[in-house]
TIDOKOL-370546 format. One record per atom (N, C-alpha, C): residue number from 0; atom name; x, y, z. Coordinates in steps of 0.2 Angstrom, whole numbers, plus 5000, padded with zeros to 4 digits. Layout:
<numi><n>NUM</n><atom>CA</atom><u>X</u><v>Y</v><w>Z</w></numi>
...
% end
This chain:
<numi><n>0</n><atom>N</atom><u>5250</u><v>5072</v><w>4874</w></numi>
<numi><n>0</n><atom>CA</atom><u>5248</u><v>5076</v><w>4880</w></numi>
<numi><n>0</n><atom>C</atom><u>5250</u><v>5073</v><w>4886</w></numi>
<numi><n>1</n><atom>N</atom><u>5253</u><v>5076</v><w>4891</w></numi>
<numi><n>1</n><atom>CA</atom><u>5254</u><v>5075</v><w>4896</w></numi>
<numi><n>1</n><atom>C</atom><u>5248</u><v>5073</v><w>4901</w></numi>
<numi><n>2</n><atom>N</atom><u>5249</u><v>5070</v><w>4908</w></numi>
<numi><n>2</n><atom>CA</atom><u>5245</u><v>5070</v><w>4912</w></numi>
<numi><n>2</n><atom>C</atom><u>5244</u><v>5072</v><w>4918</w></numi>
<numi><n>3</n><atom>N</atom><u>5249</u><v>5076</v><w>4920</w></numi>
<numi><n>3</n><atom>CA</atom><u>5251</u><v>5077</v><w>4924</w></numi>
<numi><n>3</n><atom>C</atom><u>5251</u><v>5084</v><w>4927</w></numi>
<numi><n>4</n><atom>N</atom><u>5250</u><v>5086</v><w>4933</w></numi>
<numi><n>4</n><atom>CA</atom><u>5247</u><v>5092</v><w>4935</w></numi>
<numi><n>4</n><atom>C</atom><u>5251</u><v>5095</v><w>4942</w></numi>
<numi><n>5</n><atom>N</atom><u>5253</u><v>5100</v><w>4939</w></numi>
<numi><n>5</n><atom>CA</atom><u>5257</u><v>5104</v><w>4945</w></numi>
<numi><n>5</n><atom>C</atom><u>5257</u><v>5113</v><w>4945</w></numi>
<numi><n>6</n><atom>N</atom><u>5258</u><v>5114</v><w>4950</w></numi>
<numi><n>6</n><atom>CA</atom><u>5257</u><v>5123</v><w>4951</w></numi>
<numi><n>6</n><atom>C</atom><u>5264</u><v>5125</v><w>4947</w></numi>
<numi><n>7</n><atom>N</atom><u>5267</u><v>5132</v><w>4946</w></numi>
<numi><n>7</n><atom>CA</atom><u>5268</u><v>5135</v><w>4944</w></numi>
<numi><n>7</n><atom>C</atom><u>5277</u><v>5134</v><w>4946</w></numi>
<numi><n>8</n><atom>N</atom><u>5282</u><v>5133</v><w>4943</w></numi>
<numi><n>8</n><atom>CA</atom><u>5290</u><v>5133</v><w>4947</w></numi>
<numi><n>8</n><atom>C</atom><u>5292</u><v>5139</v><w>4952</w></numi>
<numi><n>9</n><atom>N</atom><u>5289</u><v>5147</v><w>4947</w></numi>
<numi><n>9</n><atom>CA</atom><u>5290</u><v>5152</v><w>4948</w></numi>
<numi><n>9</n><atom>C</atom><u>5288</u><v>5156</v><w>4947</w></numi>
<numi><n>10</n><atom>N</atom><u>5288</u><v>5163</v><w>4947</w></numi>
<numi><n>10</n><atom>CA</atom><u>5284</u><v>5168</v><w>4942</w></numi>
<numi><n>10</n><atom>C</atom><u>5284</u><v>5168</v><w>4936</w></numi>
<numi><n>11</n><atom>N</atom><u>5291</u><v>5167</v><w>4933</w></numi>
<numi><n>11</n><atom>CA</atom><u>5289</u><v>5167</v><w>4926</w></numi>
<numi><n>11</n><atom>C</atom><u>5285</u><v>5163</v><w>4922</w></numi>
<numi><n>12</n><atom>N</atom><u>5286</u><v>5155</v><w>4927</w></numi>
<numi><n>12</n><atom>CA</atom><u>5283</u><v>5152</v><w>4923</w></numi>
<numi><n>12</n><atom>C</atom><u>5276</u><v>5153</v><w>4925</w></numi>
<numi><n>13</n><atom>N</atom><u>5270</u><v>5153</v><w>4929</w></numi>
<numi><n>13</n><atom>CA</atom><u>5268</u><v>5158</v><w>4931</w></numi>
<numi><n>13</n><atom>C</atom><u>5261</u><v>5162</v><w>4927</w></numi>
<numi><n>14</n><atom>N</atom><u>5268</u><v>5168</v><w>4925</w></numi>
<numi><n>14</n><atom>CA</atom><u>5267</u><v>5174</v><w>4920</w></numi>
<numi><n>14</n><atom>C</atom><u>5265</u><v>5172</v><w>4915</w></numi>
<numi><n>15</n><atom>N</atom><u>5269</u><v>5167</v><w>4911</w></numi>
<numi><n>15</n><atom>CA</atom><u>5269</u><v>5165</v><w>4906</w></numi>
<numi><n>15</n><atom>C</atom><u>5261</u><v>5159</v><w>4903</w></numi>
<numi><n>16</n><atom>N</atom><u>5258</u><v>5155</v><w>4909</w></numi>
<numi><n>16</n><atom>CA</atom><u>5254</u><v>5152</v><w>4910</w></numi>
<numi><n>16</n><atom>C</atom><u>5246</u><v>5158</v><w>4909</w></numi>
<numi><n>17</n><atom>N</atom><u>5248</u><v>5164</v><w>4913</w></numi>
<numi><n>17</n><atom>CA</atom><u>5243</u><v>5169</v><w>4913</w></numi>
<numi><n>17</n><atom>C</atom><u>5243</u><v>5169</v><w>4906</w></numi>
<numi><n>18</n><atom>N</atom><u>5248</u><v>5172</v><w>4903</w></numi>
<numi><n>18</n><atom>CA</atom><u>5248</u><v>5176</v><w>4894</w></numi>
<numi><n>18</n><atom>C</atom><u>5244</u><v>5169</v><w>4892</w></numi>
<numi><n>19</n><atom>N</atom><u>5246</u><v>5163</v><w>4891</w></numi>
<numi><n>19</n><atom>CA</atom><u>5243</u><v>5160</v><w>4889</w></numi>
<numi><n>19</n><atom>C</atom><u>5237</u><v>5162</v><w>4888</w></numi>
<numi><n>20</n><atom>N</atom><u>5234</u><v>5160</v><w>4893</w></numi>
<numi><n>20</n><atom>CA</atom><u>5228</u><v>5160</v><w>4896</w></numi>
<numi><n>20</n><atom>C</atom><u>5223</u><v>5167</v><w>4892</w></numi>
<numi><n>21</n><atom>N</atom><u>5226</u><v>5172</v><w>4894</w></numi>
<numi><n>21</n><atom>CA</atom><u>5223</u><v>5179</v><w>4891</w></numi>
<numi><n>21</n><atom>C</atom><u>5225</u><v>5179</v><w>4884</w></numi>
<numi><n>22</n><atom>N</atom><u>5230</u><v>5173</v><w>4879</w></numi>
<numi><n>22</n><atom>CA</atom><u>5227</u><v>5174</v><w>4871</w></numi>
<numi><n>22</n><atom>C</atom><u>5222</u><v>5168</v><w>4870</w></numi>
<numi><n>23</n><atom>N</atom><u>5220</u><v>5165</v><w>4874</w></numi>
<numi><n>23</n><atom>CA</atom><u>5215</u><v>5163</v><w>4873</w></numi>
<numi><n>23</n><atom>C</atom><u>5220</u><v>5153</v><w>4871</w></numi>
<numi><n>24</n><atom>N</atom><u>5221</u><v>5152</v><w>4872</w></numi>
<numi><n>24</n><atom>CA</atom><u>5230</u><v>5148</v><w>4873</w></numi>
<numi><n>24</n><atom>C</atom><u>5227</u><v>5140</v><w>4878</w></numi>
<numi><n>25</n><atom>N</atom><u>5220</u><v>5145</v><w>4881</w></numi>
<numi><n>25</n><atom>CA</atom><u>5221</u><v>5138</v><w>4887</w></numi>
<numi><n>25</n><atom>C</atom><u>5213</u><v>5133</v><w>4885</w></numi>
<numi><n>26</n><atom>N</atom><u>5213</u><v>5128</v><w>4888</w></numi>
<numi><n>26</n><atom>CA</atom><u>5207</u><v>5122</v><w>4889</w></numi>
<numi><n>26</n><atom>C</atom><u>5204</u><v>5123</v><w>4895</w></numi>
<numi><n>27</n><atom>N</atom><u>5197</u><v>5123</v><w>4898</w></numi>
<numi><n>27</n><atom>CA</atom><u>5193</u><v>5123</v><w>4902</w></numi>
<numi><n>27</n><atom>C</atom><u>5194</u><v>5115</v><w>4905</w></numi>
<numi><n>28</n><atom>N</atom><u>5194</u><v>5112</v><w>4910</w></numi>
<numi><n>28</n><atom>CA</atom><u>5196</u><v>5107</v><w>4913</w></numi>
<numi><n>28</n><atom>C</atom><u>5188</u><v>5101</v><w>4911</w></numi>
<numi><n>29</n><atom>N</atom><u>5187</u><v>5104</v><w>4910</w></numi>
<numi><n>29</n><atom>CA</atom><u>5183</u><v>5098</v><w>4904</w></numi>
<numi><n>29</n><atom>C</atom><u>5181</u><v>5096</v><w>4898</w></numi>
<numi><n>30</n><atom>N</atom><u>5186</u><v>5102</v><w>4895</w></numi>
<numi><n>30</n><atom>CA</atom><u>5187</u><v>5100</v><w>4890</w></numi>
<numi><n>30</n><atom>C</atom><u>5195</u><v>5097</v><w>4889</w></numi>
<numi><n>31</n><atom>N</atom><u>5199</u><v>5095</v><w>4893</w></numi>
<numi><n>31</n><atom>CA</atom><u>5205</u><v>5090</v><w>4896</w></numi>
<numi><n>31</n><atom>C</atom><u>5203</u><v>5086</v><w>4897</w></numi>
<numi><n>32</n><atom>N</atom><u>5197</u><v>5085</v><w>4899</w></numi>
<numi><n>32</n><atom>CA</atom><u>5194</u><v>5079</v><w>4905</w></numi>
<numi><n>32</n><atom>C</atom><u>5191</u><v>5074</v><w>4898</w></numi>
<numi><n>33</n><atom>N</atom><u>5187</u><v>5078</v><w>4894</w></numi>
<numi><n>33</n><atom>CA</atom><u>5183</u><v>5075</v><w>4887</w></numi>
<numi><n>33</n><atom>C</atom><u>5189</u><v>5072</v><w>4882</w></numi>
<numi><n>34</n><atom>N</atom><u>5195</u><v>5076</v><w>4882</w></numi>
<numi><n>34</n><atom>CA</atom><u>5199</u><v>5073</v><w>4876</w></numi>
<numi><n>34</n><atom>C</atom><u>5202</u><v>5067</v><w>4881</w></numi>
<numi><n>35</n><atom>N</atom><u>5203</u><v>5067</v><w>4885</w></numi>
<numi><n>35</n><atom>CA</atom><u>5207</u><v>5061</v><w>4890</w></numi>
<numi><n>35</n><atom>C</atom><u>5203</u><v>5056</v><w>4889</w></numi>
<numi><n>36</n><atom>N</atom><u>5197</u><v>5056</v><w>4890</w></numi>
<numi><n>36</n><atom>CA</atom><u>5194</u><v>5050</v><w>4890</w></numi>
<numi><n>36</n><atom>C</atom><u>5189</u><v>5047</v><w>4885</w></numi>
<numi><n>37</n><atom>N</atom><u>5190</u><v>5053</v><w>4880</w></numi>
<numi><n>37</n><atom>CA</atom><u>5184</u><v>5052</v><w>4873</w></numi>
<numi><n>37</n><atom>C</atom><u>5178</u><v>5052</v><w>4872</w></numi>
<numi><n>38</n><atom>N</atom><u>5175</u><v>5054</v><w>4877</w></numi>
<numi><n>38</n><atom>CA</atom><u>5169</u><v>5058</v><w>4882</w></numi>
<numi><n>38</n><atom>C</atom><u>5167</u><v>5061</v><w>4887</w></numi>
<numi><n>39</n><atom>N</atom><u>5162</u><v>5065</v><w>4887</w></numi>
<numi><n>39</n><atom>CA</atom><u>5161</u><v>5070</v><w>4889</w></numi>
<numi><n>39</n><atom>C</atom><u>5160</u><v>5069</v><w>4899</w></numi>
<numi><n>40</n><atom>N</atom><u>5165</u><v>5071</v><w>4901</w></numi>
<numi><n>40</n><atom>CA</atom><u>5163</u><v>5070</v><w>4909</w></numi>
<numi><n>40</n><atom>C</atom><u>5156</u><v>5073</v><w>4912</w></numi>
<numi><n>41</n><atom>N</atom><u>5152</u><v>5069</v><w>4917</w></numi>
<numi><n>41</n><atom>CA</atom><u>5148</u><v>5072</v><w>4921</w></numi>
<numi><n>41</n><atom>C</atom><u>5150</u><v>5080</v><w>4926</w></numi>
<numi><n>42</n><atom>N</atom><u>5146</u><v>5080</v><w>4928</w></numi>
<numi><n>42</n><atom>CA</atom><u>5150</u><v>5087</v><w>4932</w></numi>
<numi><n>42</n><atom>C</atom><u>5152</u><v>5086</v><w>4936</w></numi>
<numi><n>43</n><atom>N</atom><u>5149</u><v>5079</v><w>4940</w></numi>
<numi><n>43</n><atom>CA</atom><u>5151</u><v>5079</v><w>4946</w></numi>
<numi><n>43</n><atom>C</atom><u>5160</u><v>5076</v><w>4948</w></numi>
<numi><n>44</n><atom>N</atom><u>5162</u><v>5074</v><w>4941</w></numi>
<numi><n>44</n><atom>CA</atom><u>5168</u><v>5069</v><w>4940</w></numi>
<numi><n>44</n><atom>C</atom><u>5171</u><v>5076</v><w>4938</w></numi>
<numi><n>45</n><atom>N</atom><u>5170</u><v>5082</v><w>4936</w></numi>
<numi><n>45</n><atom>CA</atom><u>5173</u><v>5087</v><w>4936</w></numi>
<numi><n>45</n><atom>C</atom><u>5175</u><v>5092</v><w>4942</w></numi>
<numi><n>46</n><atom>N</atom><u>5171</u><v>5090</v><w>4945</w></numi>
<numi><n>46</n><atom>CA</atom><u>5172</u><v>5094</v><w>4951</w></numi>
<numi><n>46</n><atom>C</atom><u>5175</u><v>5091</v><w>4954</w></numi>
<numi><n>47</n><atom>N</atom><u>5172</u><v>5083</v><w>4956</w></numi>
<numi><n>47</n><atom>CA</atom><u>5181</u><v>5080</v><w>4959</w></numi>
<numi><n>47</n><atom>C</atom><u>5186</u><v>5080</v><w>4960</w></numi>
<numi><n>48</n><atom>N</atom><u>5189</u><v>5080</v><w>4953</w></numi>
<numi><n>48</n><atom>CA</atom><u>5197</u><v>5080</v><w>4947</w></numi>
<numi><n>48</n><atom>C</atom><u>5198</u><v>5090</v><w>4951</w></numi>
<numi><n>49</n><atom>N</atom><u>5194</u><v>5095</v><w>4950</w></numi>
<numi><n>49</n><atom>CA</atom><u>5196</u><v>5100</v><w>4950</w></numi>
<numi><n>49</n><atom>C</atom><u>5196</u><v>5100</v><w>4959</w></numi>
<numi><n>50</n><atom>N</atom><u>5195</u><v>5097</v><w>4963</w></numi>
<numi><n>50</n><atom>CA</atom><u>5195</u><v>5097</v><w>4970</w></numi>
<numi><n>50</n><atom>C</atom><u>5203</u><v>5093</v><w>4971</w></numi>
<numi><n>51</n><atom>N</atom><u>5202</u><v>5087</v><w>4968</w></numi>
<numi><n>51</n><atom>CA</atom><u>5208</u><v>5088</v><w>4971</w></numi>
<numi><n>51</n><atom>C</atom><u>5214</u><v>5088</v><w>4968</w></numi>
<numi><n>52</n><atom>N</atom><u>5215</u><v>5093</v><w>4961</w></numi>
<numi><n>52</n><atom>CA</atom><u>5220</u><v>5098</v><w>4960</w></numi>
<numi><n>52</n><atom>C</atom><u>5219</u><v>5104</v><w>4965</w></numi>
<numi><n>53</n><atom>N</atom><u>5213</u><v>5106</v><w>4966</w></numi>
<numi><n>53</n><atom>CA</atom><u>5215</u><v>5112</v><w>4973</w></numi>
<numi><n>53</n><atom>C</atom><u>5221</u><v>5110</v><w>4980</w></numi>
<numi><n>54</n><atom>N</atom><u>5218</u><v>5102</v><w>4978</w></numi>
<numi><n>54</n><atom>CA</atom><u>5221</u><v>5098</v><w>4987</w></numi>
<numi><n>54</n><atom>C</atom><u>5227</u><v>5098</v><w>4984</w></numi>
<numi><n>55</n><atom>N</atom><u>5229</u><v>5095</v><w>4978</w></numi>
<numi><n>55</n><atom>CA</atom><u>5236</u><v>5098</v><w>4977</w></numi>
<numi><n>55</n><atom>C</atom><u>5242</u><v>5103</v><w>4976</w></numi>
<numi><n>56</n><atom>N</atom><u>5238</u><v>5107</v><w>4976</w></numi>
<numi><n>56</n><atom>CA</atom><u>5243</u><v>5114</v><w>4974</w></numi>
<numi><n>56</n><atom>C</atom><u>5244</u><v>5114</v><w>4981</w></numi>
<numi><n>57</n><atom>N</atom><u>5237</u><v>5116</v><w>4987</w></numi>
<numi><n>57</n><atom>CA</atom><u>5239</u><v>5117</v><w>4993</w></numi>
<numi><n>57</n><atom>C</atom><u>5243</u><v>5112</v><w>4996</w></numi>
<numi><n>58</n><atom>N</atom><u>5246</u><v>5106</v><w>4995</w></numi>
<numi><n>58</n><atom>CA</atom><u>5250</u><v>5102</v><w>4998</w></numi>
<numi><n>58</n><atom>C</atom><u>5256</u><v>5099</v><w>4994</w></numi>
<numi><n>59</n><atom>N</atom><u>5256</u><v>5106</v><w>4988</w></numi>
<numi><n>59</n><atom>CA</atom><u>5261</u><v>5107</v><w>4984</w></numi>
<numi><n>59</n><atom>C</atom><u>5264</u><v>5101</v><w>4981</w></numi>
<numi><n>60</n><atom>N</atom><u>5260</u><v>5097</v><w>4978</w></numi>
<numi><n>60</n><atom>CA</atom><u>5261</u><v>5089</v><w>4977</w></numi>
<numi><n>60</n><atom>C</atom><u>5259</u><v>5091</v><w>4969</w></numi>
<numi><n>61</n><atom>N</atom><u>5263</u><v>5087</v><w>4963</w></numi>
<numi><n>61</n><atom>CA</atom><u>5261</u><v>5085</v><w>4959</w></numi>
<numi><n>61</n><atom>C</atom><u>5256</u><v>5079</v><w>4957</w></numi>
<numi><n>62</n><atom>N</atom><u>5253</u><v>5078</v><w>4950</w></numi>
<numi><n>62</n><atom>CA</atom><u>5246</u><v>5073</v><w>4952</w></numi>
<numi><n>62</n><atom>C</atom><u>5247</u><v>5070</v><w>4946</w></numi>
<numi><n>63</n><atom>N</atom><u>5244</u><v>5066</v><w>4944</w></numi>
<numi><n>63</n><atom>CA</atom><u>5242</u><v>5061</v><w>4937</w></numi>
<numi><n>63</n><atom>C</atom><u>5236</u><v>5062</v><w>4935</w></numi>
<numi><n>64</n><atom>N</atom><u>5232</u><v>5065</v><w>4932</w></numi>
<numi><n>64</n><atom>CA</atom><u>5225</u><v>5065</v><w>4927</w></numi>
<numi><n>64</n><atom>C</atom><u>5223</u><v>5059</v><w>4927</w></numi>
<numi><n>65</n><atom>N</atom><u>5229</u><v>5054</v><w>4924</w></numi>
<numi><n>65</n><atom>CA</atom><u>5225</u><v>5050</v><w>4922</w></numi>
<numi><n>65</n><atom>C</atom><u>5222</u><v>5043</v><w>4928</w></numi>
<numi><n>66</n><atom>N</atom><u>5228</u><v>5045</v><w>4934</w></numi>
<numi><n>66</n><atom>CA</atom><u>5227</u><v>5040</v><w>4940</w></numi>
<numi><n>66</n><atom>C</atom><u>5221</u><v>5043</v><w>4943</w></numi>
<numi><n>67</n><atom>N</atom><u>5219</u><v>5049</v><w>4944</w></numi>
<numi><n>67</n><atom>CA</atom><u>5215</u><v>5053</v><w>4947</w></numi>
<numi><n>67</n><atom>C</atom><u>5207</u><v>5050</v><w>4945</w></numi>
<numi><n>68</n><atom>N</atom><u>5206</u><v>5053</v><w>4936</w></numi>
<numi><n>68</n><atom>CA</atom><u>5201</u><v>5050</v><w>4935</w></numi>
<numi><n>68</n><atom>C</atom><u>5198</u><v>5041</v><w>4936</w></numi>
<numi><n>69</n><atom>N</atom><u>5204</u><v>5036</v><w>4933</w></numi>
<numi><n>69</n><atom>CA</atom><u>5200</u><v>5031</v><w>4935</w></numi>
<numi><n>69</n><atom>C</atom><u>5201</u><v>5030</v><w>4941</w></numi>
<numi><n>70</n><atom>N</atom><u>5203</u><v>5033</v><w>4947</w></numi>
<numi><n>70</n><atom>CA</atom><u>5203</u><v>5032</v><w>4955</w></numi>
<numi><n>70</n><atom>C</atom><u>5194</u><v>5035</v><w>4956</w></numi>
<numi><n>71</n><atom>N</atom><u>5193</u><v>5040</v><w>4953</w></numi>
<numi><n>71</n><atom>CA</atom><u>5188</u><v>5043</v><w>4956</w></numi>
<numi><n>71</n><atom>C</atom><u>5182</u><v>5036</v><w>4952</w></numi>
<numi><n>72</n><atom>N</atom><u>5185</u><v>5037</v><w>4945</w></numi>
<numi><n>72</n><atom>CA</atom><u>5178</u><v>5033</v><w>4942</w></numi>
<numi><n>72</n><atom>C</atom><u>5176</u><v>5025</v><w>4944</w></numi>
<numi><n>73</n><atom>N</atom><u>5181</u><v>5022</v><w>4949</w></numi>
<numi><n>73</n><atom>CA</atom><u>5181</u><v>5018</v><w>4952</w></numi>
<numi><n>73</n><atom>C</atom><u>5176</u><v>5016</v><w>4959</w></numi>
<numi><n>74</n><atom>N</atom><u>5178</u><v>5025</v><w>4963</w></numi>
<numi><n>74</n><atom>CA</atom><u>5173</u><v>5025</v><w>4969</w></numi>
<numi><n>74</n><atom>C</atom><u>5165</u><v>5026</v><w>4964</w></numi>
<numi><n>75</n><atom>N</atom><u>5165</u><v>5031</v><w>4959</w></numi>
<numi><n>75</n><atom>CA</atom><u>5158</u><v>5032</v><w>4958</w></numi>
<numi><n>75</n><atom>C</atom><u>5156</u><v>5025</v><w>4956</w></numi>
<numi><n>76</n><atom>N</atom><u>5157</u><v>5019</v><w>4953</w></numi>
<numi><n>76</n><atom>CA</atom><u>5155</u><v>5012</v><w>4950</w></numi>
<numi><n>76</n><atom>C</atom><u>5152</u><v>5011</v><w>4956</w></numi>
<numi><n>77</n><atom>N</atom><u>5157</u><v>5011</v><w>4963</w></numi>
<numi><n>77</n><atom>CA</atom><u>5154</u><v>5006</v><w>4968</w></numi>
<numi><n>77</n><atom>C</atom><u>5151</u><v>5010</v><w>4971</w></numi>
<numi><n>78</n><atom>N</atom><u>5146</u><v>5017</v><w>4971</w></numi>
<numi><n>78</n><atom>CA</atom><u>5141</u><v>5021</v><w>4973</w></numi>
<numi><n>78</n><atom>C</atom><u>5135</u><v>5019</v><w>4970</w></numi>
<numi><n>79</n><atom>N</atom><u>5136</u><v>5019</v><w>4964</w></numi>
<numi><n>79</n><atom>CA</atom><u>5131</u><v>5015</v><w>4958</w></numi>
<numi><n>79</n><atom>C</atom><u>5128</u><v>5009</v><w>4959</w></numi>
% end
């Protein structure tokens, strides 16, 4: 599995990502989050992840999942 996270190329792809979705085809973002790391994320590390996939689509940027979480799991350590 990939890790990598980007919006849609075009409509089809798009369309196509919808149909998914509606056969029941897709993963809730923590259950991505749980098989990437072999454990169950807090909410709060999901919300984050899911925050700044919003900051990416609006600034139309591609992302790393995997950079993303230990960047974030990183700050929460040194909060801790």
């Amino acid at each position: 599995m990939t890790s990598n996270v980007r919006s849609p190329r075009d409509d089809e792809e798009e369309l196509k990502a919808h149909i998914a979705i509606l056969r029941g085809q897709s993963k809730s973002l923590k259950e991505v989050l749980t098989e990437m790391m072999d454990d169950e994320p807090s909410d709060d590390l999901v919300q984050a992840v899911e925050n700044r996939i919003l900051l990416a689509q609006e600034q139309e940027e591609a992302i790393d999942l995997e950079n993303i979480i230990e960047s974030i799991q990183k700050m929460q350590s040194c909060w801790v």
